[in-house]
C-alpha positions as CSV (number, residue, x, y, z in Angstrom):
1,X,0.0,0.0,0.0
2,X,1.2,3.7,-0.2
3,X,1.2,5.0,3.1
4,X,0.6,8.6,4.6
5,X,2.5,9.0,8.1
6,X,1.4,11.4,9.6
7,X,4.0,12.6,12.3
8,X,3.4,15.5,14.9
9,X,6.1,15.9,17.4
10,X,8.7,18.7,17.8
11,X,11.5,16.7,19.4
12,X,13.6,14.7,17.5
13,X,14.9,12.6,20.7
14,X,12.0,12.2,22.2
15,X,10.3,9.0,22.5
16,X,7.5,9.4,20.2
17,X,10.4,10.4,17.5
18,X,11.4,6.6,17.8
19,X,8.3,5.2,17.7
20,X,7.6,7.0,14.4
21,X,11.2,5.8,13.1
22,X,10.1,2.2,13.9
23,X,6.7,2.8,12.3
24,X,8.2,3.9,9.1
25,X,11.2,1.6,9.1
26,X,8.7,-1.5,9.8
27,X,6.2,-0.3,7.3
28,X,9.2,0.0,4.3
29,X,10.3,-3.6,5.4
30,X,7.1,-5.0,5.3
31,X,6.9,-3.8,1.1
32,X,4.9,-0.6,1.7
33,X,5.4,2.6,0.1
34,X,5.8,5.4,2.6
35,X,5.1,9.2,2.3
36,X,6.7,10.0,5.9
37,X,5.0,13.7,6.5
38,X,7.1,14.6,9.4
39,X,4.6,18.1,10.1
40,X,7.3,20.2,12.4
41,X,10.3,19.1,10.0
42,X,8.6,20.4,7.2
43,X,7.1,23.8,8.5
44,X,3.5,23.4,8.2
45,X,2.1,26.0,9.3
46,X,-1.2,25.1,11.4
47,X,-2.8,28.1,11.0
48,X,-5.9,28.6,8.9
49,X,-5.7,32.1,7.2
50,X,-8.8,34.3,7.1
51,X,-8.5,33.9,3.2
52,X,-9.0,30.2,3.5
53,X,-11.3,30.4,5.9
54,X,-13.8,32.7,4.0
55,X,-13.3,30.2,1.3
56,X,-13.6,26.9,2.9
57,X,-16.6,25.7,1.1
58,X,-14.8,26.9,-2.5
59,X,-12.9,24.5,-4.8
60,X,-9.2,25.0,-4.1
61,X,-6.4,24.7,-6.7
62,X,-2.9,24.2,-7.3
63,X,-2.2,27.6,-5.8
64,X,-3.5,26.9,-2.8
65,X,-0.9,26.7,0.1
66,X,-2.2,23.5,1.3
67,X,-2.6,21.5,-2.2
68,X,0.7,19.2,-1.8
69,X,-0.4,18.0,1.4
70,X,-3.8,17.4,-0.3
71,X,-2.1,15.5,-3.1
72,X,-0.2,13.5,-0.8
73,X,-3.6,12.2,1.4
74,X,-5.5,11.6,-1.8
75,X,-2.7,9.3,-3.1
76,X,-2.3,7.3,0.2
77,X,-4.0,4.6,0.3
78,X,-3.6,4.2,4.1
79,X,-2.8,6.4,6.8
80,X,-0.9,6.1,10.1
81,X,-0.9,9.0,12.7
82,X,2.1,9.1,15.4
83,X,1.7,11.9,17.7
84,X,1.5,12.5,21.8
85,X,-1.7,13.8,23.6
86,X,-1.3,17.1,24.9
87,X,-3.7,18.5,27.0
88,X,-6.1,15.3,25.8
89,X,-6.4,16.7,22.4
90,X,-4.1,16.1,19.3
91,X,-0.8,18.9,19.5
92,X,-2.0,22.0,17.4
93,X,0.3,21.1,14.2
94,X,-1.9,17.9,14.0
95,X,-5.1,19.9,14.5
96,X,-4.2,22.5,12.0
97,X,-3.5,19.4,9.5
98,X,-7.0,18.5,9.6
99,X,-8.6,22.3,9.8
100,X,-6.7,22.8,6.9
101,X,-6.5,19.6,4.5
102,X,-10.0,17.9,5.3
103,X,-11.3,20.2,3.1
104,X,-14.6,20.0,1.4
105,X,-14.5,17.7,-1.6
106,X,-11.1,16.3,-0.2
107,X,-12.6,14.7,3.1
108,X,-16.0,15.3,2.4
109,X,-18.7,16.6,0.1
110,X,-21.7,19.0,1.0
111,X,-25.0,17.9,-0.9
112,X,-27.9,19.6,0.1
113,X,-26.6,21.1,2.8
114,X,-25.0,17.3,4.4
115,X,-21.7,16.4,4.8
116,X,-21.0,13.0,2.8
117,X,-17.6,11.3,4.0
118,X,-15.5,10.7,0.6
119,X,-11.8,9.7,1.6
120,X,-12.5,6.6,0.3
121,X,-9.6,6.3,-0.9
122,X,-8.0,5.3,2.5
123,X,-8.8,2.0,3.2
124,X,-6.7,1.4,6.9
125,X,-6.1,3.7,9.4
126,X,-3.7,3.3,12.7
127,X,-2.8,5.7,15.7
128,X,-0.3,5.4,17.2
129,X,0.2,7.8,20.8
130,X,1.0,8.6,24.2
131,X,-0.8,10.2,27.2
132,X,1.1,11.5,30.3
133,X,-1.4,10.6,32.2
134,X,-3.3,7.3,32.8
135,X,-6.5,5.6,31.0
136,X,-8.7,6.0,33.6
137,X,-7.8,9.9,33.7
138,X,-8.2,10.0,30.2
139,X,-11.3,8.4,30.1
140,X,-13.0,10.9,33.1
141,X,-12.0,13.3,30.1
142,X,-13.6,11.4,27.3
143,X,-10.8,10.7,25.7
144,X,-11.4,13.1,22.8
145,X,-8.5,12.0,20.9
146,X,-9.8,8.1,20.8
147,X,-12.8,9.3,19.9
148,X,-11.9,11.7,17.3
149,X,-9.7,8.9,15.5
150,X,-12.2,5.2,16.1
151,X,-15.3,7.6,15.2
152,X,-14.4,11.0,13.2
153,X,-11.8,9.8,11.2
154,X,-13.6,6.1,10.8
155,X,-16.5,7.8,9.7
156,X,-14.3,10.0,7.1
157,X,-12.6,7.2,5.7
158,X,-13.7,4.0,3.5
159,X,-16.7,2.4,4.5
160,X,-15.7,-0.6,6.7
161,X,-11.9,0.9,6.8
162,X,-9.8,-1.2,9.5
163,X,-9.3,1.6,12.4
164,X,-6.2,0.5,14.7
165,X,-5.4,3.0,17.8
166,X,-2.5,2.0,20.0
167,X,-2.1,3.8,23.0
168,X,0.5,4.0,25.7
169,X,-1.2,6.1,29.2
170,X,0.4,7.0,32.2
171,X,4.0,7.9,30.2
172,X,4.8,10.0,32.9
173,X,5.0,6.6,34.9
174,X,6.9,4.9,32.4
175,X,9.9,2.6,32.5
176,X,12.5,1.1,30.4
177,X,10.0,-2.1,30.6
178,X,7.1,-0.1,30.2
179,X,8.1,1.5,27.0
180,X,9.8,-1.6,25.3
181,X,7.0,-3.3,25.6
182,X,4.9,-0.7,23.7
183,X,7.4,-0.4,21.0
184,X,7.1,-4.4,20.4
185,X,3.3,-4.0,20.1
186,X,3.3,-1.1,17.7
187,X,6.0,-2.9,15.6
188,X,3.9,-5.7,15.3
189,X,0.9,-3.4,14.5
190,X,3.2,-2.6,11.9
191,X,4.4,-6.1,10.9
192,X,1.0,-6.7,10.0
193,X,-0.5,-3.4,8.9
């Protein structure tokens, strides 16, 4: 498959910069294609302008500031997110990737006045992250980023679309035993994606 990763993490030493250097690594060996979209490397700027804005619902074209990244998630066939959970949302850069690239007739198409899902194109989805704090915590809260990925984005995506979210809480508890572990479940998430 061509793959979309979808990285959001400013530190390149940080443990969620190795888990998204296994993902991609395990995802080439395993014969995939991967477009590694590594959102603070390359400078995207989360931001949507007042010009885009006033023209969300408008066809956008080459000119638009956001069209690459707009080619890249209509060629992918998959895509897998790696990112931590700040403040139990996604970190702004990730937010701003959505605002700004789910764009009508991208991720969705108005008719009559409904929103119709159409990345169809994207047939599996994974998430990979980590919380600070624990599950239960996060699940007082909702867990808004769970939710935003198994529901949102499963109801953006293909019609039966395998959803995969793997999650490691309470990182601010974490050991050396802790964390291995996780990495061996993601890379066999991987492995098999």
């Amino acid at each position: 498959m061509n793959i979309l990763v979808l990285y959001a993490h400013p530190v390149e030493t940080s443990f969620n910069a190795g888990l998204h250097r296994m993902i991609v690594e395990r995802l080439v060996a395993a014969g995939h294609t991967v477009d590694d979209c590594d959102l603070y490397a390359e400078g995207f700027d989360p931001r949507l302008t007042r010009a885009e804005r006033l023209g969300y619902h408008n066809e956008r074209g080459e000119e638009d500031a956001v069209a690459p990244y707009v080619e890249r998630l209509l060629r992918a066939d998959a895509l897998v997110l790696s990112y931590p959970v700040w403040n139990y949302g996604f970190p702004a850069i990730l937010k701003g990737f959505f605002d700004r690239v789910f764009l009508p007739g991208v991720s969705f198409k108005l008719v009559d006045g409904k929103v119709q899902p159409s990345l169809h194109n994207i047939r599996k989805v994974a998430a990979v992250t980590t919380y600070g704090g624990s599950r239960f915590r996060a699940m007082l809260m909702g867990d808004p980023p769970r939710k935003l990925i198994k529901r949102m984005l499963r109801a953006t995506v293909k019609p039966g679309a395998s959803v995969t979210y793997l999650a490691e809480y309470s990182m601010n508890l974490s050991t050396g035993e802790t964390r291995k572990a996780f990495m061996a479940k993601v890379a066999s998430g991987m492995d098999s994606f």
